[in-house]
N, C-alpha and C positions, 0 to 999 in steps of 0.2 A: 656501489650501491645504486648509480643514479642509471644503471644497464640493467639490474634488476627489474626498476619500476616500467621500462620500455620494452620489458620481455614479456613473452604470451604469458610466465607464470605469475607477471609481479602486475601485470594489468587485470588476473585473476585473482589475485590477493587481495587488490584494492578494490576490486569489484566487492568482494566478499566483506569487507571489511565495513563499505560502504553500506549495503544492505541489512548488516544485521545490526549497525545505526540504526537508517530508519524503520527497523523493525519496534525497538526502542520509544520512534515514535508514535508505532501503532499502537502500541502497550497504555502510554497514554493516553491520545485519542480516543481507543474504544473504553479505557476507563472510564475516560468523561462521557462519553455518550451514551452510554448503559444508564447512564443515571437517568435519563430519559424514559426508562422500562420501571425505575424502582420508586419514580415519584413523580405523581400526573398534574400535580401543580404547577410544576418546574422551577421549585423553589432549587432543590439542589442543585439541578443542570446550569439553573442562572450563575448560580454561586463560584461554581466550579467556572465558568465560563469566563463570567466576570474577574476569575484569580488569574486565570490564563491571560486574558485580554490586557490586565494592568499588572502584571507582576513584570520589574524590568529583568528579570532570570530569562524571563520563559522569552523577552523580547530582544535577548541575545543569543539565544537559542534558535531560532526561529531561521538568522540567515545563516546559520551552522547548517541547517536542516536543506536549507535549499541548493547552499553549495555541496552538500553530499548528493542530494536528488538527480542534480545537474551532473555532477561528477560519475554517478553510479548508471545515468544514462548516457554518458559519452563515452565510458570504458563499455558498455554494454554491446552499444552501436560500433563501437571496434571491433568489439572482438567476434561480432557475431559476421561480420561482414570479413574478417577474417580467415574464420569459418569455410564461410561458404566459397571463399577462394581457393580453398585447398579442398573442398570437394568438386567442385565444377573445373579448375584447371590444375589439374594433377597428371603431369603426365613425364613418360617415361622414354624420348627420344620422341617420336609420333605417336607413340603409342598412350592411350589412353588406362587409366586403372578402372578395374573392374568396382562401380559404390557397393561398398557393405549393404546389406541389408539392415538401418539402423532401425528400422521396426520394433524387430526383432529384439534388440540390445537394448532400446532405450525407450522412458515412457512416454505418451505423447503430450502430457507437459512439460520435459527436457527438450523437446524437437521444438516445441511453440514459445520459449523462454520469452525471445524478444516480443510477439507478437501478443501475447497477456500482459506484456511489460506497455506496448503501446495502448492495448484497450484500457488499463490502468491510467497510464499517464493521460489520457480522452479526460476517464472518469474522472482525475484529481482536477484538470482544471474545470471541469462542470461542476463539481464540490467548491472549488475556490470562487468561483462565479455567485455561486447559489448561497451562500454564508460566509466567507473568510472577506470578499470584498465588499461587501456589505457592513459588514462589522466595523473595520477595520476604515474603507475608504465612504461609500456613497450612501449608508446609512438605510435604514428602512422602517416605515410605517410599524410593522409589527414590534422592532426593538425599542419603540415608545411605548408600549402598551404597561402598564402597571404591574410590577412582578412581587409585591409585596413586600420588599425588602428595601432597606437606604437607599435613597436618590443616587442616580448614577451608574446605576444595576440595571443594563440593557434587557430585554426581555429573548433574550435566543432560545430560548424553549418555544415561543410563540413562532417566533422565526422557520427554523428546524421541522417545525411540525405541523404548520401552514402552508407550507411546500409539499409534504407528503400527501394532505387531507385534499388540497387545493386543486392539485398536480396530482392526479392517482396514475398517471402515466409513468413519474418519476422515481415511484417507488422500483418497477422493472429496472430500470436505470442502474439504480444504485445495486437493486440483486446484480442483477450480471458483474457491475462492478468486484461487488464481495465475491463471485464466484473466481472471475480474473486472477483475484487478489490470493483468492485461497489456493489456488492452481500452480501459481508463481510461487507462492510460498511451500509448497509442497516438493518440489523439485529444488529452491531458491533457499532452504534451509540447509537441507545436508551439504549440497553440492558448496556453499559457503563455506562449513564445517573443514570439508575433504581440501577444499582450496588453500586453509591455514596450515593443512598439514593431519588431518584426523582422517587418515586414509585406510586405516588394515580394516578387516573386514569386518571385525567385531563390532567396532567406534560405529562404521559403515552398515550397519545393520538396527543400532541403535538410536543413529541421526536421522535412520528412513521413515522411524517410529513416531521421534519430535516432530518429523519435520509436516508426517500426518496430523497429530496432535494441534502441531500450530496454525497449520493451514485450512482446522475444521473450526478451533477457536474464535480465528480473527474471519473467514468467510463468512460462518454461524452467525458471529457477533453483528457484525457490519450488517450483515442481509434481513437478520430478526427486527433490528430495529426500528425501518419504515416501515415492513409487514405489519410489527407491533400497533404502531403509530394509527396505520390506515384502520386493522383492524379494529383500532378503541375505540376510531372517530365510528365505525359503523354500525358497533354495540351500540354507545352510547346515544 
């Protein structure tokens, strides 16, 4: 078992197994953050916010989340450098092999996998910068503000969304982000799927489907939301 997980297939399993984790925790995520679009008080986004912040579930959760992040980026960085060993030095006595034309074969978000995985991983820690340590460590003006509910109810609606109004450079930021994110996920679905084992080509036709579906969802999602944000500060 333990040659398994040090084989090119069992470092692709755990890849896979990792990412459709934190896919899990996207799910959450833009659930809570949506609430941001369906109520401009920010009564709910506080709510939700504030469940997240002091519930001890989600605060054992949290370094579950990290070590899969860390993990799903260190199997990644393996195996993609890997990769590239065995097309750059493949050779046959002196002789060189002729590269495929993977063009042709593959889309070019399966050729860019690692490299939307680093604009990603940019993004998240400029996300963790902009509100998770804030929250959590050095605090901020705006999470004082009056959120109209019981004491103790930080204000991240006010947060969240004084960044976007503030900062209209950041909203770019965060699209490109969701765009990364939707690209990775497009390729980063099925090819998980095919990794467990859901290979024949029928499965492999159906997971191309998801894996568009999911990648428009959470891109959509994630992107809509400063767009939203800027544009209501403009309206209004």
């Amino acid at each position: 078992m333990s040659n398994f997980f040090v084989s090119s297939i069992g470092k692709k399993f755990v890849l896979s197994l990792t990412g459709l984790f934190l896919i899990l925790f996207l799910v959450v995520h833009l659930s809570v953050n949506v609430l941001i679009v369906f109520d401009s008080t920010g009564k709910l986004f506080n709510q939700a916010a504030h469940f997240m912040d002091t519930n001890p579930l989600i605060g054992i959760i949290e370094p579950v989340l990290a070590i899969g992040l860390v993990l799903h980026l260190v199997l990644a960085t393996i195996i993609t450098a890997q990769n590239q060993l065995l097309r750059d030095v493949n050779y046959t006595g002196n002789k060189r092999y002729q590269k495929s034309n993977t063009r042709e074969n593959s889309s070019w978000a399966s050729r860019n996998m690692y490299v939307l995985g680093t604009v990603i991983l940019v993004f998240l820690v400029i996300h963790m910068i902009n509100f998770f340590w804030k929250i959590k460590v050095t605090g901020d003006p705006l999470l004082n503000e009056a959120t109209g509910l019981e004491p103790g109810v930080k204000n991240a609606y006010a947060l969240v969304t004084g960044l976007f109004v503030q900062w209209k450079w950041s909203v770019l930021i965060y699209v490109i982000g969701a765009i990364a994110l939707g690209l990775h996920l497009y390729h980063g679905v099925w090819s998980a799927f095919q990794s467990l084992g859901w290979s024949n080509r029928k499965w492999r036709s159906i997971l191309s489907i998801i894996g568009i579906i999911v990648s428009l969802i959470f891109a959509g999602g994630f992107a809509f939301i400063p767009v939203f944000v800027l544009i209501q500060d403009m309206v209004c």
